[in-house]
Backbone as a chain_set.jsonl record, in Angstrom:
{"seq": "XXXXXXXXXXXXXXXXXXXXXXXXXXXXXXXXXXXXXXXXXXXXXXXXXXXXXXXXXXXXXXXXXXXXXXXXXXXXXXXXXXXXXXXXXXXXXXXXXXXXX", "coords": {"N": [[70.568, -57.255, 39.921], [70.408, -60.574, 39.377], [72.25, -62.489, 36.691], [70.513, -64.927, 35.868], [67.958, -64.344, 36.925], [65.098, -63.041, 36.165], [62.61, -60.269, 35.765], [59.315, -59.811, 37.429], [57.139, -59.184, 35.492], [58.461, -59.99, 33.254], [58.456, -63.087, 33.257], [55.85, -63.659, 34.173], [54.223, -62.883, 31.962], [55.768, -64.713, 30.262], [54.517, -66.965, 31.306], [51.639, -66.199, 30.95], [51.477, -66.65, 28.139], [50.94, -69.266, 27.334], [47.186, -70.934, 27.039], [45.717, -72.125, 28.801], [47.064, -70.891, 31.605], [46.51, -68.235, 31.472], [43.745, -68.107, 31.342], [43.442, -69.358, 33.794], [44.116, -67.236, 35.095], [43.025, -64.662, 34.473], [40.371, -65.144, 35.516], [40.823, -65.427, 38.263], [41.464, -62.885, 38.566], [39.073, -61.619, 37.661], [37.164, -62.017, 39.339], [38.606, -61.178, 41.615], [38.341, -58.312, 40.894], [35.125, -58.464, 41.14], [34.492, -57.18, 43.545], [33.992, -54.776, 43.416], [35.468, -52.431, 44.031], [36.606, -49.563, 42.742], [39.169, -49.316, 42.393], [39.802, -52.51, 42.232], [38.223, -53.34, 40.157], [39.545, -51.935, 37.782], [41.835, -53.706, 38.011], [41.504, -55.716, 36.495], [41.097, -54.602, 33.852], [44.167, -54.595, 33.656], [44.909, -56.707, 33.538], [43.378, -58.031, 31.267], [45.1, -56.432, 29.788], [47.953, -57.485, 30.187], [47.684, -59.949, 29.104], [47.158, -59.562, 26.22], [49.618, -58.533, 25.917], [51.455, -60.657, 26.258], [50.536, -62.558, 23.939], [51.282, -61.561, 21.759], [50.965, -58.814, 21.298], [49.205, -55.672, 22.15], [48.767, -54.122, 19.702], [48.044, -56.194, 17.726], [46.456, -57.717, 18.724], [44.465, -55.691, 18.594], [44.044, -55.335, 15.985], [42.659, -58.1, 15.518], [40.475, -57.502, 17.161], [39.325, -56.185, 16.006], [39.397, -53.483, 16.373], [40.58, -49.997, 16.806], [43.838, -49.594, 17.897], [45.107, -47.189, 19.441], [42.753, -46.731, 20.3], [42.195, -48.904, 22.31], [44.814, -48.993, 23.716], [44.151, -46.998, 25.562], [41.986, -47.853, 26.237], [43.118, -49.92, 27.977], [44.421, -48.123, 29.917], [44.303, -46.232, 32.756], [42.526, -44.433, 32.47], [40.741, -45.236, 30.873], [37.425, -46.046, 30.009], [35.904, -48.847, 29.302], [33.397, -50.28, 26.762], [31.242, -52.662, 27.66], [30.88, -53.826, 25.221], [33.51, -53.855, 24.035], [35.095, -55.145, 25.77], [34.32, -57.649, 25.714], [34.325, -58.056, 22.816], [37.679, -58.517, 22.667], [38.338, -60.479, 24.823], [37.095, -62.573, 22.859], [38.745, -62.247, 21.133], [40.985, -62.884, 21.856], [40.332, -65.707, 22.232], [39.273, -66.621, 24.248], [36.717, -67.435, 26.509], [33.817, -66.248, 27.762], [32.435, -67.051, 31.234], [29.918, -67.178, 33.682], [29.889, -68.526, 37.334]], "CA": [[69.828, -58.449, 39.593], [71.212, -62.121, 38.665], [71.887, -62.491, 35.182], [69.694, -65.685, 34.968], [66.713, -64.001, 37.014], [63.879, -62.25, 35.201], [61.539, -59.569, 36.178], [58.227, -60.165, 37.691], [56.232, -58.697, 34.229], [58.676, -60.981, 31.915], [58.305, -64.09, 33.938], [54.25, -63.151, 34.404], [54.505, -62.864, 30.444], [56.047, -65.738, 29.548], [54.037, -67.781, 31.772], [50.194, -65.91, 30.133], [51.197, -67.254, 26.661], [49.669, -70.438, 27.923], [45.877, -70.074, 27.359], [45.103, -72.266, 30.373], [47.464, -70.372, 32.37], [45.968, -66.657, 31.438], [42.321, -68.208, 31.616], [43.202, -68.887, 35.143], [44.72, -65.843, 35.789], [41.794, -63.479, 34.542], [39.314, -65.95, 36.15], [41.401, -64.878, 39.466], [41.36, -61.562, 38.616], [37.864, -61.183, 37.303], [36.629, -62.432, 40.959], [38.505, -59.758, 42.572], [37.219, -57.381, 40.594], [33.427, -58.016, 41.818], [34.766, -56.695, 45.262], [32.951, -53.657, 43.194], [35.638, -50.829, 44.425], [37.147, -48.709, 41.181], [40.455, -49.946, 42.031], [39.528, -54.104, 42.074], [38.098, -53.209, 38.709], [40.994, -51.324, 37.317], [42.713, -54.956, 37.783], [41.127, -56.94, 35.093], [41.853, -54.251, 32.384], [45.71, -54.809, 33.785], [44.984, -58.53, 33.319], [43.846, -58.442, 29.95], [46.47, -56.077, 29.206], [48.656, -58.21, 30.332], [47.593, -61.108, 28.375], [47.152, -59.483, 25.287], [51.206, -58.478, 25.662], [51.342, -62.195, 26.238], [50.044, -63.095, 23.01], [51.852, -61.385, 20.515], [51.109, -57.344, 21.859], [48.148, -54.875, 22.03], [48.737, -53.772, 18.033], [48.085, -57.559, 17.144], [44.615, -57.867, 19.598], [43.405, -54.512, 18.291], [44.286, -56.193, 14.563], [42.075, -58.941, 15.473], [38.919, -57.369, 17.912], [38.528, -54.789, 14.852], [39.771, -52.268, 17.836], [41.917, -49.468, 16.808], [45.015, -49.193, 18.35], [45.267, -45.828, 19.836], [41.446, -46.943, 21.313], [42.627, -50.128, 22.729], [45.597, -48.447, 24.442], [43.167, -45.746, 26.025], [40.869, -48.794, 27.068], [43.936, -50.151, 28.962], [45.283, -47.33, 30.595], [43.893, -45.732, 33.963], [41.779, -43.117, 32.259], [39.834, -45.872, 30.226], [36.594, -46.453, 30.461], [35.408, -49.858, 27.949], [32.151, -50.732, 26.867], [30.489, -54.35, 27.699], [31.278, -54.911, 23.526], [34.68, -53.713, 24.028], [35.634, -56.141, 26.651], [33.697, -59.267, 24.838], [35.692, -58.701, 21.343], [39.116, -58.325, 23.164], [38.475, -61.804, 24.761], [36.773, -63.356, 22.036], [39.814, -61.877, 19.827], [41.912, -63.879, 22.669], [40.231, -67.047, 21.98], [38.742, -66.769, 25.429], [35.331, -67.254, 26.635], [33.285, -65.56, 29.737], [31.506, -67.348, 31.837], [29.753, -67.173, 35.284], [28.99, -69.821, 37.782]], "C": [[70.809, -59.479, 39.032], [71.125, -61.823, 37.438], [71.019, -63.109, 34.994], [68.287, -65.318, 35.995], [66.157, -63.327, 36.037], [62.865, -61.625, 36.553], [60.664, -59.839, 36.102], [57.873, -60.322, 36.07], [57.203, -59.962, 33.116], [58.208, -62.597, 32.57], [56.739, -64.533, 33.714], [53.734, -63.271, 32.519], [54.194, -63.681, 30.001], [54.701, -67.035, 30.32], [51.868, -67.345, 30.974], [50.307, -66.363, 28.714], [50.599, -68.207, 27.205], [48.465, -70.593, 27.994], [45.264, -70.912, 28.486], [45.609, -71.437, 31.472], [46.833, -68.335, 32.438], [44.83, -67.227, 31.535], [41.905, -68.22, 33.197], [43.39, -67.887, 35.563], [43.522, -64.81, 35.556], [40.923, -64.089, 34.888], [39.48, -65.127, 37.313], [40.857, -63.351, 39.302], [40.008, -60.527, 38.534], [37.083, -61.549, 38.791], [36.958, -61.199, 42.187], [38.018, -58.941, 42.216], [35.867, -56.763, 40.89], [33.499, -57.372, 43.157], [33.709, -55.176, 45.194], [33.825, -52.343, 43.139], [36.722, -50.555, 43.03], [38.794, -49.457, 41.053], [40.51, -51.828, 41.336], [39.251, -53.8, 40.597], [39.096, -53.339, 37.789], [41.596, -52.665, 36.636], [42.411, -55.711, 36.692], [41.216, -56.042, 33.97], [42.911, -54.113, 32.01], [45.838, -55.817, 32.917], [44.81, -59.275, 31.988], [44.603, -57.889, 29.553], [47.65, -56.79, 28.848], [49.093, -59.223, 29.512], [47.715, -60.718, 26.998], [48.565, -58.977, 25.025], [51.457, -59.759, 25.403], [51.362, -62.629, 24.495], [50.099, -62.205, 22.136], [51.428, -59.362, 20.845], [49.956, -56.71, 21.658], [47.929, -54.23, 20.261], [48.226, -55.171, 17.566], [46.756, -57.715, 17.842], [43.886, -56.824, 18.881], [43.16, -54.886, 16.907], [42.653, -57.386, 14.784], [40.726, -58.636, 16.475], [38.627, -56.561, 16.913], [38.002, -53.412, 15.677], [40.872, -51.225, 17.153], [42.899, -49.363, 17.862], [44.928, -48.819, 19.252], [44.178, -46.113, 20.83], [41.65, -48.03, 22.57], [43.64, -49.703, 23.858], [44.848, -47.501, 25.588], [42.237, -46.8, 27.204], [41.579, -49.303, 28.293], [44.416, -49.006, 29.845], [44.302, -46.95, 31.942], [42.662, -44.772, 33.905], [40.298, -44.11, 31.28], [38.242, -46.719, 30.587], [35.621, -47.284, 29.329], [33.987, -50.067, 28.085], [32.169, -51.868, 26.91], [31.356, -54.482, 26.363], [32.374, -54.953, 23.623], [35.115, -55.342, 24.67], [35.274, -57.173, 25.998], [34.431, -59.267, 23.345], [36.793, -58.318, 21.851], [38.997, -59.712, 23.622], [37.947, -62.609, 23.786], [38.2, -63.148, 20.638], [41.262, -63.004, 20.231], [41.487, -65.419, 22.713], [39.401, -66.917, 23.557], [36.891, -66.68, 25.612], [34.65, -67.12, 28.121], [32.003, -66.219, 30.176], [30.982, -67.133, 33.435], [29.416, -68.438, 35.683], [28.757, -69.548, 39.219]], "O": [[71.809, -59.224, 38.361], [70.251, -61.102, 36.956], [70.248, -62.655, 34.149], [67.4, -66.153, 35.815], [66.808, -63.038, 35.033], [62.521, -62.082, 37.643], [60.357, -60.27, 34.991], [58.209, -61.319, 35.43], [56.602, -60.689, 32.324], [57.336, -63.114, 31.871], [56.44, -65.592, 33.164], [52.727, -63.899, 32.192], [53.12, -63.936, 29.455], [54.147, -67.862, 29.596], [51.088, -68.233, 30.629], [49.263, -66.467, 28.07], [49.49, -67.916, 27.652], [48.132, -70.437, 29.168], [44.32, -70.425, 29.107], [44.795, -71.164, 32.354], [46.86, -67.534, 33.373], [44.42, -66.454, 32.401], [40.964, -67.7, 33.795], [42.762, -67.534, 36.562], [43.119, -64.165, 36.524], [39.99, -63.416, 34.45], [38.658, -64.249, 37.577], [39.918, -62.855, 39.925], [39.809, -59.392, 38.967], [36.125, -60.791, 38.944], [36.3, -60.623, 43.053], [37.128, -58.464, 42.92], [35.447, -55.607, 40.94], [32.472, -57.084, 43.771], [33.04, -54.626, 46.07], [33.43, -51.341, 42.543], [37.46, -51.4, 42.522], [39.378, -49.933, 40.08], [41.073, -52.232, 40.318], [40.168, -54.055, 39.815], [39.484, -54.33, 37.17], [41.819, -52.873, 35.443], [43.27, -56.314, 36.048], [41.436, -56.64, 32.917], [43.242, -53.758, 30.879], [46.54, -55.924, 31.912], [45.36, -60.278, 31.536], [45.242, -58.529, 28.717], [48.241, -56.826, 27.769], [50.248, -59.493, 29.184], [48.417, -61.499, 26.355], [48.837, -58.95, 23.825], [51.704, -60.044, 24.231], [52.422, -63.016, 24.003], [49.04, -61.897, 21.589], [52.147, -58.749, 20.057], [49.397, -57.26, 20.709], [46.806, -53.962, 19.834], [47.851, -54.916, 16.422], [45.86, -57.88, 17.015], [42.719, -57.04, 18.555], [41.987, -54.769, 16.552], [41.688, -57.232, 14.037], [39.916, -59.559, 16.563], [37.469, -56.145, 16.933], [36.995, -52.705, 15.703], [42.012, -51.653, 16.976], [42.428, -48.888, 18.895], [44.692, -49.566, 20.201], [44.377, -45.876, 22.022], [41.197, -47.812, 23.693], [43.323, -50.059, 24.993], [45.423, -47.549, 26.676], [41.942, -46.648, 28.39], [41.064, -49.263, 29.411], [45.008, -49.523, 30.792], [43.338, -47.714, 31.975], [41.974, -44.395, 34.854], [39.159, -43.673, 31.118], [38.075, -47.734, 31.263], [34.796, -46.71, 28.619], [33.385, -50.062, 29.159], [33.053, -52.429, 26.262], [32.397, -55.139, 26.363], [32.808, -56.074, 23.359], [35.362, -56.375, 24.047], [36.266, -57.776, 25.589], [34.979, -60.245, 22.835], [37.058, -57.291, 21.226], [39.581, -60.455, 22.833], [38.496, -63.708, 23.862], [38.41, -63.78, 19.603], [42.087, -63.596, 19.536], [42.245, -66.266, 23.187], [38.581, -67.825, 23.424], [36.086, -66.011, 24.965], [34.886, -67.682, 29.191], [30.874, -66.058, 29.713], [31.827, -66.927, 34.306], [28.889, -69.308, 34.99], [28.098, -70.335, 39.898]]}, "num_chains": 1, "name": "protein.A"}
């Protein structure tokens, strides 16, 4: 690799601090998702993952949804399966707000 490239995930990163730029991005992502199949899903608990690295790291979101940790990590991972509340104080912890149209 170039010295002055960057890897997808830091690049992807730096660019989700931005909260218009991660609002679009899990907008995007939350759309594929409705496709319905387990994997499309999957993607939007990448996406807030993602974001909540973004914005200071998953210890610092779980700090602020009144999420432990350890639970939070679990919620993200492959094996996690969040409740409705979960998901609504993780973006409301992100400043974010869910809408449909």
């Amino acid at each position: 690799m170039l010295k002055n490239t960057k890897n997808y995930q830091e690049w992807l990163l730096e660019k989700l601090r931005d909260h218009d730029e991660a609002v679009s991005y899990l907008n995007t992502v939350l759309e594929e998702s409705l496709k319905g199949d387990e994997e499309s899903q999957h993607l939007f608990l990448i996406a807030l993952r993602n974001v909540a690295e973004a914005q200071g790291g998953v210890g610092v979101l779980a700090k602020k949804a009144h999420v432990g940790r350890e639970s939070l990590y679990k919620t993200f991972s492959g094996t996690g399966n969040p409740k409705w509340h979960t998901i609504v104080s993780l973006c409301m912890a992100m400043g974010l707000n869910l809408r449909l149209s």
